[in-house]
N, C-alpha and C positions, 0 to 999 in steps of 0.2 A: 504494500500500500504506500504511491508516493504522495503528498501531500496534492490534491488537486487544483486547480486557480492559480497557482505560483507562475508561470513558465515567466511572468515579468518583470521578476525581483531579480534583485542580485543578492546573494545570500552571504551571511555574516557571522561571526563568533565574536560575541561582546566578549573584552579580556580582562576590562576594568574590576574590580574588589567591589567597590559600589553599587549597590542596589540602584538601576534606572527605572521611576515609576513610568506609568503611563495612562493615558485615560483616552477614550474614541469619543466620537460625539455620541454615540448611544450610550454612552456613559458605561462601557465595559471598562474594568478594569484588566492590567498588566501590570508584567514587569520584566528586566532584562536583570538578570543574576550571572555571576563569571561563568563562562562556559554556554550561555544561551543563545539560540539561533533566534537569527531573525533575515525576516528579506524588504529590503529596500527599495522603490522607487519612483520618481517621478510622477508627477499628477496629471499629468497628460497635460489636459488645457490649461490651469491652473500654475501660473510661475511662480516661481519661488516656494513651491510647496512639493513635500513629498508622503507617500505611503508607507508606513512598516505594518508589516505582520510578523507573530511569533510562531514559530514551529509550533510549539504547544497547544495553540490556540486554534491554527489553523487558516484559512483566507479570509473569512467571515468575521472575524475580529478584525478591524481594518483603523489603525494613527493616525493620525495626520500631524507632520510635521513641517516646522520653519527649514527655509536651506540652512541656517544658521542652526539650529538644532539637528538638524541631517549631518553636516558636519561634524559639530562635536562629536555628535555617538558612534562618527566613522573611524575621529581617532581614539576612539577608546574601543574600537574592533579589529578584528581580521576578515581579508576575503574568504572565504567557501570556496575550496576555485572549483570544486567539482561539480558546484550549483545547488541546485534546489535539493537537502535531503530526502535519501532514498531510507524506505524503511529496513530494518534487519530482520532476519528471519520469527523472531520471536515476537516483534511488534506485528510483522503480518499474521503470521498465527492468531495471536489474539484477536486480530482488528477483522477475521475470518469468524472465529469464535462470536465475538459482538455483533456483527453486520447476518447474523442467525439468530441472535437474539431481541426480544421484544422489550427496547429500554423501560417498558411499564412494568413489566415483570425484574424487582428486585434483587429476590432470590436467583433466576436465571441470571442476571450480571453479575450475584456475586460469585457464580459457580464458572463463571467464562475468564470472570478476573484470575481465580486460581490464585489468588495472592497465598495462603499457607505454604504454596511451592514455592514462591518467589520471595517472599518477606524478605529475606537474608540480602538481597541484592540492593543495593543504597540505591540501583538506576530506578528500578523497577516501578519505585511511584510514578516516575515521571513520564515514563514511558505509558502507563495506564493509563495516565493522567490527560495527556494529548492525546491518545488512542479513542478516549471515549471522548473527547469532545469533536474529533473529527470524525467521528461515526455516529454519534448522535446530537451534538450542536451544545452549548453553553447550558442551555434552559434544562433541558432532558437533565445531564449530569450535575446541575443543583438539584434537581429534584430527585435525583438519587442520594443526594449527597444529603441531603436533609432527610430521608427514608433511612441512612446509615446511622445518625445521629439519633433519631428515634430509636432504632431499636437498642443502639449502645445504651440510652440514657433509661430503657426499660430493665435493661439486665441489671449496670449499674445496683439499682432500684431496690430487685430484687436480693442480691447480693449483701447490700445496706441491711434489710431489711433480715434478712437470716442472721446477721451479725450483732443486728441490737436484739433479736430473741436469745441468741448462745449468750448475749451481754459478755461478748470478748472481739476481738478481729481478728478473721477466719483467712483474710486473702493475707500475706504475710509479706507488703510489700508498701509502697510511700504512696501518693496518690498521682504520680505520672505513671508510672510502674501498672496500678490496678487501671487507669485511663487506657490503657495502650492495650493489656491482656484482655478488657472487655470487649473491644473493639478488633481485637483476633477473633474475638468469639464468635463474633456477627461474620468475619470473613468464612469461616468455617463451614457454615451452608446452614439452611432453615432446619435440618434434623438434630441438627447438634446445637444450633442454637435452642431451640425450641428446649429442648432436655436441660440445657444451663438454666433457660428462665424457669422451666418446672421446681428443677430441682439445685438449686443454689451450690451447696456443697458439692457437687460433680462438678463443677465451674472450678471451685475451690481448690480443692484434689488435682485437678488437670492443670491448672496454670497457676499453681503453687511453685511445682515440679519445673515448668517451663520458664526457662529467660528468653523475654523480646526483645533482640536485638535487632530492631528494623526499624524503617518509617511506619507511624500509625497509618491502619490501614485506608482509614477515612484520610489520607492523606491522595490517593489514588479520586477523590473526586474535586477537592480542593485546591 
C-alpha cells in the first residue's frame, strides 16, 4: 500500500529535535517529530504558498504554508530522494487485514491490529497508526479511539472495584504500569477481554506476571 494522492510532493525527513506543530484550515491537527515524513508542494495558483502533508496522516490532511515557513522547515529536513514512501511488507499486511474489515466493528480492528504480537516493537504504533487513518480516514479512527478508551476505563473500573472489596491492591504495580496493562487487555480480543471484566482477578493473575514494555496500545489510534 503506497500512500495514494502524493505523486506531487517532494518528500522529506524532518531532522530537527523540535516538535513542529501544525494546524489545516479544517482545523486538523499535526505535527512533525525527528525522523517524520512529510511531502511538500506548491499551491498551484496561489504564490507564495505551499502544501504539506504527513505520511501518517495521509493526502486528506492537507497545511498550508508561507514560502517563508516552507523554507524554514526545508532547512531543518532532508530530501527522500527515492520519493513518495512505499509501504513495507508488514504495513501492507495489515493495511490488507483492515481494508477487510468493517471500521464499525471494534472488536474486528482490534483483532486485525494484532498488537499482542507486535507490542514489543517501539515502530509499531506508528505504523498502525497511519495505517488506519489511510484506510479509514481521521473521523472513523477517533471513533475507535474513543471505543478503546471506553472499554479500558470499564475494566479499569472493574479492577478498582474488586480491590476496595479485598480492601488491599490486587494489580501490584504504580498507576502508569496498571494504565498500560488494562489497555493490553482490551488489545487482546473481546473473549478475553470480556472474562477480565467478568472476572477481575484473572486480569490480576495475568498481568501481575506480565511487564509492558511497549507503547500503550490506545497509542495505535492517537
Amino acid at each position: 500500500m503506497a500512500l495514494r494522492g502524493t505523486d506531487a510532493y517532494d518528500w522529506h525527513v524532518y531532522t530537527a529535535k523540535a516538535v513542529h506543530p501544525l494546524e489545516s484550515a479544517k482545523r486538523q491537527q499535526g505535527s512533525l517529530i525527528k525522523g517524520g515524513l512529510f511531502g511538500l508542494r506548491r499551491a498551484g495558483s496561489k504564490k507564495g504558498v505551499y502544501r504539506l502533508i504527513l505520511k501518517e496522516l495521509g493526502p486528506t490532511a492537507v497545511f498550508s504554508l508561507t514560502e517563508e515557513e516552507a523554507r524554514l522547515l526545508l532547512k531543518r529536513s532532508t530530501p527522500l530522494a527515492e520519493g513518495p514512501p512505499a509501504a513495507d511488507a508488514r504495513t501492507r499486511a495489515l493495511a490488507s487485514r483492515l481494508e477487510r474489515t468493517d471500521p464499525k466493528d471494534f472488536w474486528a480492528v482490534v483483532h486485525a491490529l494484532n498488537w499482542p504480537r507486535h507490542h514489543k516493537d517501539p515502530a509499531y504504533a506508528e505504523q498502525a497508526r497511519a495505517t488506519l487513518r489511510e484506510c479509514y480516514g481521521l473521523q472513523n479512527v477517533r471513533r475507535l479511539w474513543r471505543m478503546a478508551i471506553g472499554h479500558r476505563r470499564r475494566l479499569q473500573a472493574a479492577v478498582l472495584k474488586a480491590e476496595k472489596q479485598a480492601k488491599r491492591q490486587l494489580f501490584l504495580g504504580g498507576d502508569d504500569s496498571f494504565y498500560d496493562a488494562v489497555a493490553h487487555a482490551v488489545s487482546t480480543g473481546r473473549e478475553s477481554y470480556d472474562r477480565y471484566l467478568q472476572r477481575p482477578e484473572t486480569f490480576v493473575r495475568t498481568f501481575n506476571r506480565m511487564r509492558i514494555e511497549s507503547h500503550n496500545f490506545e497509542a495505535c489510534f492517537d
